[in-house]
N, C-alpha and C positions, 0 to 999 in steps of 0.2 A: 819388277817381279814377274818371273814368268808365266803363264794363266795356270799351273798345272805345280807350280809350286809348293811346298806347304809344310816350310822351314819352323820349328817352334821357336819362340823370341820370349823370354822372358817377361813378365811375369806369367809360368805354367802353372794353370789351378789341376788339381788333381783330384780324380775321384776313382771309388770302384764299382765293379758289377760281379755277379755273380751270375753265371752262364745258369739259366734254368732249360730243362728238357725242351718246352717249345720254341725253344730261337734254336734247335740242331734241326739239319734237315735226316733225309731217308741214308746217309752217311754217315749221321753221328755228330756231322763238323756243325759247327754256327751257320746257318743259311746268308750269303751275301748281303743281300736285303737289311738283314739283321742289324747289321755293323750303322746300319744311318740312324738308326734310334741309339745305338748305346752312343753315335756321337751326338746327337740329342739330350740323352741323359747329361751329358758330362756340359754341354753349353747350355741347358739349363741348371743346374747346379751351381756352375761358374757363375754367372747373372745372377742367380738368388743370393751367393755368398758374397759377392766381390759390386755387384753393381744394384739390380731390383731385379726382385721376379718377375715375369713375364705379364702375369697377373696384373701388375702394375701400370705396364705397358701397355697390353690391351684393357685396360680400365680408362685410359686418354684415347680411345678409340685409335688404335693404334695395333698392327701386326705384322711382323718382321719371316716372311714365307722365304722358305729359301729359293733360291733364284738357278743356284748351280751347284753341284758336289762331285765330287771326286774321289775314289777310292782307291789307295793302289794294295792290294793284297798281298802279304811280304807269308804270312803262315794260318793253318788254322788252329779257331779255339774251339773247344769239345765241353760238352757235359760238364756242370761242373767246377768249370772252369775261372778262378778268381779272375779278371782282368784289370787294370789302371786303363783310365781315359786321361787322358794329359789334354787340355784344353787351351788356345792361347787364343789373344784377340789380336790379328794380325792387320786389321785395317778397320778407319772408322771414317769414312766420308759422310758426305752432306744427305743422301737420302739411302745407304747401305753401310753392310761391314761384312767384317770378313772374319773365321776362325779355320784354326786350324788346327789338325788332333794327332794325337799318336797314341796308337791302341798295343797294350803289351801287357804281359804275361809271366811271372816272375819264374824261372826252371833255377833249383839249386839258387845257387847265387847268381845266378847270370837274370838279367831283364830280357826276356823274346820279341820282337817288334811283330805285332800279329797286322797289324794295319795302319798308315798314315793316310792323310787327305785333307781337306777342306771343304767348306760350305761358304755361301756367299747369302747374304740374306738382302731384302729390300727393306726398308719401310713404307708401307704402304696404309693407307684408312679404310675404313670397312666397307668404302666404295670399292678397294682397290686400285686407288690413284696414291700412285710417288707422291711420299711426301717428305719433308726435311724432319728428320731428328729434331725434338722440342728441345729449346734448347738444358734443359734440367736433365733429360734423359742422356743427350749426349754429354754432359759431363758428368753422369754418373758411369755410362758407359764407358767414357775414354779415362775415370778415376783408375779402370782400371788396368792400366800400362804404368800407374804410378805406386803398384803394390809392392 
């Protein structure tokens, strides 16, 4: 896969947002920045529906910091604006994982592609040392490519 990848693979959990006034900037549009919380929103959501929430995770002294993101900006969203976060878990190794999103926008009948990319997370303990997926989380985690 190439680093910069960030093809969705089935099973995609979906969620929506509602653009509120402070995530626009002095344009109107969604502020860049913006876009790494609603992929936020949407892979916490996916974890709480499909695998544990996060809460659960960091309750085993345990927290998954993202490592690396990527954003490619295809259009913007405005005020307003309903969005779909499309979430997928595209990799689950021994101490990280990987998701990857498609941020879009429904015009008419057509879907708009406002934004794809990816996040890379670590597992890490509240020292901040790599540590391996317990093995109960990583199979709730990887349950979910079996949805």
């Amino acid at each position: 896969m190439s680093s910069l990848q960030s093809t969705m693979e089935e099973p995609v959990f979906r969620t929506e947002y509602r653009v509120i006034y402070g995530d626009t900037d002095a344009g109107g549009v969604v502020y860049n920045a913006n876009y790494l919380r609603f992929l936020e929103i949407g892979r916490t959501e996916m974890m709480r529906a499909w695998a544990m929430p996060y809460r659960e995770i960091e309750e085993q002294g345990l927290i998954l910091p993202v490592t690396e993101s990527y954003l490619r900006y295809k259009a913007p969203a405005f005020y307003d604006d309903l969005v779909s976060i499309a979430v997928s878990l595209a990799e689950l190794k021994k101490v990280s994982c990987r998701f990857h999103y498609r941020i879009t926008r429904t015009c008419g009948e057509k879907e708009q592609l406002l934004v794809k990319g990816f996040t890379n997370h670590a597992c890490v303990n509240r020292q901040g040392k790599l540590t391996p997926f317990p093995e109960t989380i990583r199979q709730r985690i990887d349950g979910i490519r079996q949805r």
